[in-house]
PDB file of N, H, CA, C and O in Angstrom:
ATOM      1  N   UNK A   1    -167.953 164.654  -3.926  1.00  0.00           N
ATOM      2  CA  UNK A   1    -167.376 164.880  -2.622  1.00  0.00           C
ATOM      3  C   UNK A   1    -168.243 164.185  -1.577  1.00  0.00           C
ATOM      4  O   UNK A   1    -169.467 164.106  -1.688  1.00  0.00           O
ATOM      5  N   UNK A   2    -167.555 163.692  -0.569  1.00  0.00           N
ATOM      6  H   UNK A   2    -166.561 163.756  -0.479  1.00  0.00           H
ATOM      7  CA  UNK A   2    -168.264 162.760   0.657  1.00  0.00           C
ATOM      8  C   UNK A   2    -168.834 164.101   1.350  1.00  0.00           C
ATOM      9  O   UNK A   2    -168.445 165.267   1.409  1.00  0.00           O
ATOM     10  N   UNK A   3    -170.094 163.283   1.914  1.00  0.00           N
ATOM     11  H   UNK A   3    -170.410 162.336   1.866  1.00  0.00           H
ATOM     12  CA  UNK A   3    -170.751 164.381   3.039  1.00  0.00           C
ATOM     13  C   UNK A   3    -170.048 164.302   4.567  1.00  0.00           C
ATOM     14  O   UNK A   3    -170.331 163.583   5.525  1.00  0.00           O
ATOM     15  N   UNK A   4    -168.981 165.371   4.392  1.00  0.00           N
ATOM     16  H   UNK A   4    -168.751 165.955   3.613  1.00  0.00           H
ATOM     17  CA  UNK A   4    -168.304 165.259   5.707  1.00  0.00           C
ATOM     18  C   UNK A   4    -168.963 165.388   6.738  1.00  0.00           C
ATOM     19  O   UNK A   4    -168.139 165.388   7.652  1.00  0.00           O
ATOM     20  N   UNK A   5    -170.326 165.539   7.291  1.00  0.00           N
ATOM     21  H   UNK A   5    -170.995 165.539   6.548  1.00  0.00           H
ATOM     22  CA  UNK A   5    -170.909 164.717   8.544  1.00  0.00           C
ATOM     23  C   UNK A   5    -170.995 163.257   8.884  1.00  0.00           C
ATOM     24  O   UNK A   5    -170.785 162.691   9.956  1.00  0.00           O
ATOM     25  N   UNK A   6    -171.286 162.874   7.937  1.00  0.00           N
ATOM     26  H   UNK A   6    -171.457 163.334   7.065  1.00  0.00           H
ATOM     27  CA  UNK A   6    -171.235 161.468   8.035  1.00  0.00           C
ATOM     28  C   UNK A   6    -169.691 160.755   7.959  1.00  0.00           C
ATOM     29  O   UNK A   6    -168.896 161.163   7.112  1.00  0.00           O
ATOM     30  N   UNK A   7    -169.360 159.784   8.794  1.00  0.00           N
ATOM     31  H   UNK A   7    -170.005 159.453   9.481  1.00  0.00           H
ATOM     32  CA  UNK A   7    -168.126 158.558   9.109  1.00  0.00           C
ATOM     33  C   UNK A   7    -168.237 157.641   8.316  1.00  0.00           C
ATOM     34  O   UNK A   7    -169.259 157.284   7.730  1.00  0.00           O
ATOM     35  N   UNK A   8    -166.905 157.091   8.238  1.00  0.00           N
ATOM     36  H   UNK A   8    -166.075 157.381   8.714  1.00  0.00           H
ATOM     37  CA  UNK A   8    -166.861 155.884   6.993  1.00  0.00           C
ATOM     38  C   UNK A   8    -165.813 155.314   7.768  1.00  0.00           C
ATOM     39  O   UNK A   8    -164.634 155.630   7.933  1.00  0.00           O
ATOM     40  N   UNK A   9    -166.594 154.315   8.242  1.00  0.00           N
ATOM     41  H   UNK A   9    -167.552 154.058   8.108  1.00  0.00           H
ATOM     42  CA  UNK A   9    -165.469 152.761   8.813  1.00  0.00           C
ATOM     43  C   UNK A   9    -164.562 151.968   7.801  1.00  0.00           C
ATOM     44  O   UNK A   9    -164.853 150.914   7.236  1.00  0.00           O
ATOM     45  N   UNK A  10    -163.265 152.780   7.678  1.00  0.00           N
ATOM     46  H   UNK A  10    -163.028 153.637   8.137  1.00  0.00           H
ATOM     47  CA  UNK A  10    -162.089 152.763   7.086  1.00  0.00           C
ATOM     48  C   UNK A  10    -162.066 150.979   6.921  1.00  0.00           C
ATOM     49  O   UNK A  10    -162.329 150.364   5.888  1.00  0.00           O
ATOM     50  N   UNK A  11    -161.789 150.562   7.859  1.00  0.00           N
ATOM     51  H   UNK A  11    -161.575 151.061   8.699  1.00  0.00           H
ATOM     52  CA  UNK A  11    -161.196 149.402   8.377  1.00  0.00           C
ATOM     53  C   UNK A  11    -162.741 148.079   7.901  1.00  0.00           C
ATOM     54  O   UNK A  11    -162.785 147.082   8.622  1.00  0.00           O
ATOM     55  N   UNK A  12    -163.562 148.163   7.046  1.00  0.00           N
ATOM     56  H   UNK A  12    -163.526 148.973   6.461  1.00  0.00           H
ATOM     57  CA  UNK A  12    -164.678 147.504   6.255  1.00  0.00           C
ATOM     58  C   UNK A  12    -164.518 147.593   5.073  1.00  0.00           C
ATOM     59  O   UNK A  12    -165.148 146.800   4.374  1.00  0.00           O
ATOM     60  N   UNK A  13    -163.601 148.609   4.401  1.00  0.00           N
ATOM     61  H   UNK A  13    -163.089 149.254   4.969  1.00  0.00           H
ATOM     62  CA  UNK A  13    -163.784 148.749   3.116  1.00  0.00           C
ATOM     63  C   UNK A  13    -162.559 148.077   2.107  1.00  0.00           C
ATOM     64  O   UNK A  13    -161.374 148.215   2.411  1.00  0.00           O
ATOM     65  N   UNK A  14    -162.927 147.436   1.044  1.00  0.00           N
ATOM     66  H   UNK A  14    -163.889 147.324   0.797  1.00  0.00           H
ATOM     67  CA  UNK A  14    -162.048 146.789   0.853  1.00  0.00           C
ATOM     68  C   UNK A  14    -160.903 147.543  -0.245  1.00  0.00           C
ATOM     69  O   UNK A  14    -161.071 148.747  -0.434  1.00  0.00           O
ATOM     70  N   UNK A  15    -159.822 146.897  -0.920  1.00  0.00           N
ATOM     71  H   UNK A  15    -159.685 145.919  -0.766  1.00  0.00           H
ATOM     72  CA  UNK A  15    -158.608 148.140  -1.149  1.00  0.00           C
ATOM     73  C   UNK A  15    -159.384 148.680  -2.276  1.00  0.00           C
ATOM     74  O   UNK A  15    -159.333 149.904  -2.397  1.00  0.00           O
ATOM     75  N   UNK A  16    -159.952 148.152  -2.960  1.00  0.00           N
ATOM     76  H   UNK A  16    -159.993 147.158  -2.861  1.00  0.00           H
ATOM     77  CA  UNK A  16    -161.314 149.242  -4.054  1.00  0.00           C
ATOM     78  C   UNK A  16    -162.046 150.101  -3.907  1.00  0.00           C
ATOM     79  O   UNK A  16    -162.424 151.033  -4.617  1.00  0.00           O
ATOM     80  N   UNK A  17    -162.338 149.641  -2.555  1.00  0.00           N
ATOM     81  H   UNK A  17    -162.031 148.884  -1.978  1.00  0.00           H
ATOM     82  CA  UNK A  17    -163.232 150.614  -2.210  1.00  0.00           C
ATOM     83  C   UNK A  17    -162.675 151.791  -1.487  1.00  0.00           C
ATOM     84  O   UNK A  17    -163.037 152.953  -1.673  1.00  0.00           O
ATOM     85  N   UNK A  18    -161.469 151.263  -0.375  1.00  0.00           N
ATOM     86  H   UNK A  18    -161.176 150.319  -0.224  1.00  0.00           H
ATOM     87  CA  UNK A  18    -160.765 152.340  -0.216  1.00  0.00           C
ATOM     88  C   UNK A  18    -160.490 153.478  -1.599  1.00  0.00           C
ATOM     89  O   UNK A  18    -161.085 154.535  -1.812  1.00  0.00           O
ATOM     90  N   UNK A  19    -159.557 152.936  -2.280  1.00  0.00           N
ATOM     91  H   UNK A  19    -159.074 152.078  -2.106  1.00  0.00           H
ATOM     92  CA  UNK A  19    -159.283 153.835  -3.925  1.00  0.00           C
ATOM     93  C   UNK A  19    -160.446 154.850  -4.622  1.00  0.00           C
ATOM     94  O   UNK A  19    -160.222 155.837  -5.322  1.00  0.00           O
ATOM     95  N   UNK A  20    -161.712 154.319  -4.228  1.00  0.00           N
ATOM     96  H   UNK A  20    -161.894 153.517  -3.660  1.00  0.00           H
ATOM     97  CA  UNK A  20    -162.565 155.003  -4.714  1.00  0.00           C
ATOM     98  C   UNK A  20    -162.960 156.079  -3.750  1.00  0.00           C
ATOM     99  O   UNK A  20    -163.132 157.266  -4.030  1.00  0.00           O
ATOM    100  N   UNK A  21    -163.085 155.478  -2.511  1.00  0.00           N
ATOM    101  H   UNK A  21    -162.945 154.514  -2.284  1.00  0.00           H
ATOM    102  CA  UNK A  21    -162.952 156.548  -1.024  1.00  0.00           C
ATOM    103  C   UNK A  21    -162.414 157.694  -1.505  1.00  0.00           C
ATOM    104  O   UNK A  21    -163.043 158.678  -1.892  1.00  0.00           O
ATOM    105  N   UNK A  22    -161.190 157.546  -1.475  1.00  0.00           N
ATOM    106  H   UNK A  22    -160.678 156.746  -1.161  1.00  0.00           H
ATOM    107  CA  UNK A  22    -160.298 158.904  -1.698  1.00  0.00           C
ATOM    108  C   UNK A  22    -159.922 159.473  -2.921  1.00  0.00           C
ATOM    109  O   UNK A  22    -159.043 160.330  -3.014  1.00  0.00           O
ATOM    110  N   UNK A  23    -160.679 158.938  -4.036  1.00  0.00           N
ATOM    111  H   UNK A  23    -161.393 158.242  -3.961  1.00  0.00           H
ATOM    112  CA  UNK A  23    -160.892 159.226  -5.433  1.00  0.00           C
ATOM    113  C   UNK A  23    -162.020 160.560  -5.082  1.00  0.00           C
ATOM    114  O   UNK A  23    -161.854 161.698  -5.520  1.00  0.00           O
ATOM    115  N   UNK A  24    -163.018 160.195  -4.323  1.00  0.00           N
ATOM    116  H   UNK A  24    -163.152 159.270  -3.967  1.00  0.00           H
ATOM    117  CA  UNK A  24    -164.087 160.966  -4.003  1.00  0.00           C
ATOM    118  C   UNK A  24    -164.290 162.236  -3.148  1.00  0.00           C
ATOM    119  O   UNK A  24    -165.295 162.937  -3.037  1.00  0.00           O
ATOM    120  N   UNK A  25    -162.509 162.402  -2.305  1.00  0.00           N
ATOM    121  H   UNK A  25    -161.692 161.832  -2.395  1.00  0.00           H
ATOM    122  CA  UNK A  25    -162.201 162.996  -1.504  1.00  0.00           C
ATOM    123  C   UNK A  25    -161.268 163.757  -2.534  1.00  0.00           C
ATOM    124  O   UNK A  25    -160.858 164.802  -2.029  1.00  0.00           O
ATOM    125  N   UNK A  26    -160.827 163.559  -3.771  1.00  0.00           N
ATOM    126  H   UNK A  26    -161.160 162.709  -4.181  1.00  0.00           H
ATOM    127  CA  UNK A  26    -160.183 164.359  -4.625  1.00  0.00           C
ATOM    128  C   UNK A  26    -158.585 164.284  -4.459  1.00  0.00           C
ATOM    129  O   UNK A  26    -157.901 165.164  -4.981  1.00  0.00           O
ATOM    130  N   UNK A  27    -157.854 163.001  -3.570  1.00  0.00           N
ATOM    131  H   UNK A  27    -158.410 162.286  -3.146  1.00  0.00           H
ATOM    132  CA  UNK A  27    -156.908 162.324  -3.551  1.00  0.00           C
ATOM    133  C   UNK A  27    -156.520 160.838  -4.622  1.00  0.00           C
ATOM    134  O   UNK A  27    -157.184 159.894  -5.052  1.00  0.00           O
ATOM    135  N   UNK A  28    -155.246 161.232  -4.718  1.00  0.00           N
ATOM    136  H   UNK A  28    -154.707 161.998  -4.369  1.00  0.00           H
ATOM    137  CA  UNK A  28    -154.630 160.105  -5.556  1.00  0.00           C
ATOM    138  C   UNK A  28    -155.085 158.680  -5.007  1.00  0.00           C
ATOM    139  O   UNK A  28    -155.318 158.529  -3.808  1.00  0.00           O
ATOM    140  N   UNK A  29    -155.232 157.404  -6.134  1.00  0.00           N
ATOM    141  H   UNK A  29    -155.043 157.527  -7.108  1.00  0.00           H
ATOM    142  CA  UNK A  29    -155.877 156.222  -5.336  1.00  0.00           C
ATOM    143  C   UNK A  29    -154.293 155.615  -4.793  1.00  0.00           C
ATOM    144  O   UNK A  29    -154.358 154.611  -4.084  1.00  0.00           O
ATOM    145  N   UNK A  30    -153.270 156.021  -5.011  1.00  0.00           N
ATOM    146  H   UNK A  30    -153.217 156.836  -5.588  1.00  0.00           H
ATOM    147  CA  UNK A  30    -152.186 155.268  -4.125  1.00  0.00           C
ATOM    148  C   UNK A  30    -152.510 155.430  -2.401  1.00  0.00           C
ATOM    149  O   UNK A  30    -151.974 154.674  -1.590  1.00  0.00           O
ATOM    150  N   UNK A  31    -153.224 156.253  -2.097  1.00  0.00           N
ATOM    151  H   UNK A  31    -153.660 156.866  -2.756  1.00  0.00           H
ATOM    152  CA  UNK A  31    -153.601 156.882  -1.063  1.00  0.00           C
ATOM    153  C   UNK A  31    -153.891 155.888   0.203  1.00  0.00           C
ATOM    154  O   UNK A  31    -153.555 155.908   1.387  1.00  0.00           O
ATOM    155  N   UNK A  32    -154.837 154.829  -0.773  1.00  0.00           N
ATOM    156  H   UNK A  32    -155.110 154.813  -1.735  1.00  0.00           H
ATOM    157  CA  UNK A  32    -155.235 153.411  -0.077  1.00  0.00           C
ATOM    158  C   UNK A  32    -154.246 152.467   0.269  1.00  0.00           C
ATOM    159  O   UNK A  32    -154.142 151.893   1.353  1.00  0.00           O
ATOM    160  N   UNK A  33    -153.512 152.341  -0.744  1.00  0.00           N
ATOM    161  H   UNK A  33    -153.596 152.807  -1.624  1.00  0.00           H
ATOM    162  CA  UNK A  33    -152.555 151.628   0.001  1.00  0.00           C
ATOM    163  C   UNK A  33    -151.470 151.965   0.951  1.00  0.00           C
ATOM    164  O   UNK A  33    -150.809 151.235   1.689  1.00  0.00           O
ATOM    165  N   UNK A  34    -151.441 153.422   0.733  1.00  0.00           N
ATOM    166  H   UNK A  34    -151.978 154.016   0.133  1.00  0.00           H
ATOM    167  CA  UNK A  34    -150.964 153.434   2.113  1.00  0.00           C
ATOM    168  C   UNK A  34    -151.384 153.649   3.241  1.00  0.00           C
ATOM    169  O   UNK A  34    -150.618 153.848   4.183  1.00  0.00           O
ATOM    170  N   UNK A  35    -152.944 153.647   3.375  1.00  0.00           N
ATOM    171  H   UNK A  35    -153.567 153.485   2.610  1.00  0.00           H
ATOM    172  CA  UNK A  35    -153.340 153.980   4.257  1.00  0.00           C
ATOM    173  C   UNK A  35    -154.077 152.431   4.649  1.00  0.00           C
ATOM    174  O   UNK A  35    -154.784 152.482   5.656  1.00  0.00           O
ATOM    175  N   UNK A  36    -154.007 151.361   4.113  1.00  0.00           N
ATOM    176  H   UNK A  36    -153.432 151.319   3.296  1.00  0.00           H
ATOM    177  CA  UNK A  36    -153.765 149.446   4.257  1.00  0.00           C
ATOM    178  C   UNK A  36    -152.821 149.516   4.814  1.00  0.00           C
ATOM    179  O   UNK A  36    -153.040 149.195   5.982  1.00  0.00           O
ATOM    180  N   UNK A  37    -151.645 149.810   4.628  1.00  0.00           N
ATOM    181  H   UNK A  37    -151.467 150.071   3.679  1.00  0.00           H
ATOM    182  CA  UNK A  37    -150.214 149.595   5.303  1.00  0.00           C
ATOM    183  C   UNK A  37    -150.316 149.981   6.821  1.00  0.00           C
ATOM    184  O   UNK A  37    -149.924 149.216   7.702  1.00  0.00           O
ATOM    185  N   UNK A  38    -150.969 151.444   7.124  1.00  0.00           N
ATOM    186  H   UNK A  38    -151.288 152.065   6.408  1.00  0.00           H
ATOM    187  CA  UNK A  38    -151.232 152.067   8.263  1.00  0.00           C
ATOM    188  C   UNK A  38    -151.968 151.179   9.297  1.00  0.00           C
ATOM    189  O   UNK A  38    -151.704 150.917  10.470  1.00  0.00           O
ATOM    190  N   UNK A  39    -153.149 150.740   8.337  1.00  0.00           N
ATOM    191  H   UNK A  39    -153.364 150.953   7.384  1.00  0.00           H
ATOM    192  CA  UNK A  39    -154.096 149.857   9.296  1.00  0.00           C
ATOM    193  C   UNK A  39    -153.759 148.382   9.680  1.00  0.00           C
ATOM    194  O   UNK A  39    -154.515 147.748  10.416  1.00  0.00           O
TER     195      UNK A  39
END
């Protein structure tokens, strides 16, 4: 689990790293791409 004090500049990470982002947050990795689409 991410240390929710700390920020993570969405918009640097690439779509892997997004996937793993929210792998780590205990969300599905489709998650990233839609949240690429968003950004």
């Amino acid at each position: 689990m991410t240390d929710t004090t700390s920020k993570t500049n969405l918009l640097g990470l690439t779509q892997q790293k997004l996937e793993a982002f929210f792998e780590g947050l205990g969300e599905k990795r489709f998650r990233a791409g839609q949240v690429m689409k968003w950004m």
